[in-house]
C-alpha positions in Angstrom: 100.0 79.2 116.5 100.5 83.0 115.9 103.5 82.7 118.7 105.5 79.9 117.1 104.6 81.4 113.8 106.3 84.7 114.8 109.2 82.9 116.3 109.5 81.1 113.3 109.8 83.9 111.3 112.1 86.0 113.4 115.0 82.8 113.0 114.4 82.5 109.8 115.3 86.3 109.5 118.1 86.4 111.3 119.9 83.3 109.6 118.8 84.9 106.3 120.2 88.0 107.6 123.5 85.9 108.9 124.2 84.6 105.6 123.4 88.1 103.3 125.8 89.8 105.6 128.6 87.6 105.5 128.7 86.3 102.1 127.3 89.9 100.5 125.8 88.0 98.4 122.9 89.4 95.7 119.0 89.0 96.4 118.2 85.8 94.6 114.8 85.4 92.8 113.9 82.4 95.1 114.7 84.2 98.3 111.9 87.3 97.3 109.5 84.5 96.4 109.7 82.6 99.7 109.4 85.7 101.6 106.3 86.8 99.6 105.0 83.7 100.6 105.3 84.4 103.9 103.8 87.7 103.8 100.8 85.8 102.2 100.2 84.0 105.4 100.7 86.6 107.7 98.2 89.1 105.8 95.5 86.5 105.6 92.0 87.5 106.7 89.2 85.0 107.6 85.8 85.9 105.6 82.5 84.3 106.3 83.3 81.6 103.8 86.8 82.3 102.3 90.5 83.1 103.8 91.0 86.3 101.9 94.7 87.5 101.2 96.4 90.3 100.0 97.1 91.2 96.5 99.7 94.0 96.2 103.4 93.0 97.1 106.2 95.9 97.6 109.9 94.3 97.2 112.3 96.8 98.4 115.6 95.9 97.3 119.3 97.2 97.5 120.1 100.0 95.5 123.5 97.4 94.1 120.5 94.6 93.8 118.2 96.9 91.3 121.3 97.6 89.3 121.7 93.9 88.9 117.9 93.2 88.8 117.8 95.8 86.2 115.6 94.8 82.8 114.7 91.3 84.4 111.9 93.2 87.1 109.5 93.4 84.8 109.4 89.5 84.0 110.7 88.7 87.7 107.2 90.7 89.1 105.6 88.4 86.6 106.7 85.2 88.0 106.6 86.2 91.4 102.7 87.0 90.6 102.6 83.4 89.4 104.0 82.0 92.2 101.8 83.6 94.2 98.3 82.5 92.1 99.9 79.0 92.9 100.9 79.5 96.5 97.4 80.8 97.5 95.8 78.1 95.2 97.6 74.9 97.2 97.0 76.4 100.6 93.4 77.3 99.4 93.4 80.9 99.9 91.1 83.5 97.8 93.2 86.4 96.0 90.8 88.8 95.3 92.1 89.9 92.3 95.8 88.9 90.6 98.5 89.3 92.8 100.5 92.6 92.0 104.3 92.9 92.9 106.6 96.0 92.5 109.7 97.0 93.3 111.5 100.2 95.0 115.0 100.9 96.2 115.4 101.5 99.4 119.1 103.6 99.6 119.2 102.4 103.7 119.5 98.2 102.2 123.3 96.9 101.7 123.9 94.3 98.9 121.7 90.7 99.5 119.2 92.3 101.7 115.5 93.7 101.0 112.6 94.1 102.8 108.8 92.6 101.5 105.4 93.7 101.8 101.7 93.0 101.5 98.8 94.0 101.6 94.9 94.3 100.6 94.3 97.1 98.1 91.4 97.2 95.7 90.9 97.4 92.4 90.6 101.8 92.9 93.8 101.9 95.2 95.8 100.0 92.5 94.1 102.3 89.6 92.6 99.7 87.9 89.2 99.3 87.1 89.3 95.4 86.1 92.3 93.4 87.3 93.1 90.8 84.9 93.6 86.5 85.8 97.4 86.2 85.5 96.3 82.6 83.6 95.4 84.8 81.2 92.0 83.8 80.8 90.7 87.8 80.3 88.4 87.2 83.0 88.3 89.8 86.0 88.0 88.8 89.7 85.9 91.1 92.0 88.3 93.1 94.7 87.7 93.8 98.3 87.7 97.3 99.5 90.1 97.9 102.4 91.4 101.4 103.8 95.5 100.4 103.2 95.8 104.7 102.3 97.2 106.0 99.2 99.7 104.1 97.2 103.0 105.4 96.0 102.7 106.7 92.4 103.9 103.7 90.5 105.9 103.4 86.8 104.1 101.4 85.0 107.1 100.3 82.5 109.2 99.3 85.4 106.5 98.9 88.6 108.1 100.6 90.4 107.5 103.7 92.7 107.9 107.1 91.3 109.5 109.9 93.5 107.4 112.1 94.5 107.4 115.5 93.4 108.7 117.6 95.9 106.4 120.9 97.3 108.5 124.1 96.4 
């Protein structure tokens, strides 16, 4: 299944890529959510009892596409993290933790095209001692420890990655 799975994928890419290219057309909301999706499935990991998957999500978008993006992230990363809780909940997955998604500009991305990310972090890699239900029921969920490596320092008005400070 992996194969066809990864064949899968690759079209899909490429036509997405097709169209971004030729169009130069912006990142639509939809587009991020879909891939984040994917990412989902291919950072699943089978526990003894659940299908585990990850919780932190790194958009990299267009440095034209942030510009655009601009004030809506915040509420964008917010429905994306819904979509997520839903996503994982119809294909019976186990988030440990709410889903997490920030953005960074990547300078190297032209107009309509980004990259996405996941992976497993726990509640200590994402600095947070009790991650909250997105529901908003106040309740936390336990988090898996996983050695992902250190996170990019992130903004926590915008979510997104901080430069970091250079050595002099």
């Amino acid at each position: 299944m992996s194969i066809l799975s990864d064949f899968e994928d690759r079209i899909a890419s490429a036509v997405e890529g097709l169209f971004a290219g030729a169009f130069r057309s912006p990142v639509q909301p939809a587009e991020v959510a879909k891939s984040l999706g994917r990412q989902m499935d291919k950072g699943r990991a089978v526990g003894v009892e659940k299908v585990y998957v990850p919780n932190l999500f790194t958009v990299a978008l267009s440095p034209e596409d942030d510009e655009r993006f601009g004030g809506f992230l915040d509420t964008l990363a917010g429905e994306l993290s819904t979509y997520l809780v839903a996503y994982a909940r119809e294909h019976g997955y186990a988030i440990p933790g709410a889903p997490i998604v920030r953005f960074v500009v990547d300078p190297r991305l032209r107009l309509g095209r980004f990259d996405a990310f996941a992976e497993l972090a726990s509640a200590e890699e994402l600095h947070v001692s009790d991650v909250a239900d997105p529901r908003g029921s106040g309740t936390g969920a336990p988090t898996l420890l996983d050695n992902a490596g250190p996170l990019p320092r992130t903004d926590p008005q915008r979510g997104r990655a901080r430069p970091q400070p250079r050595g002099r």
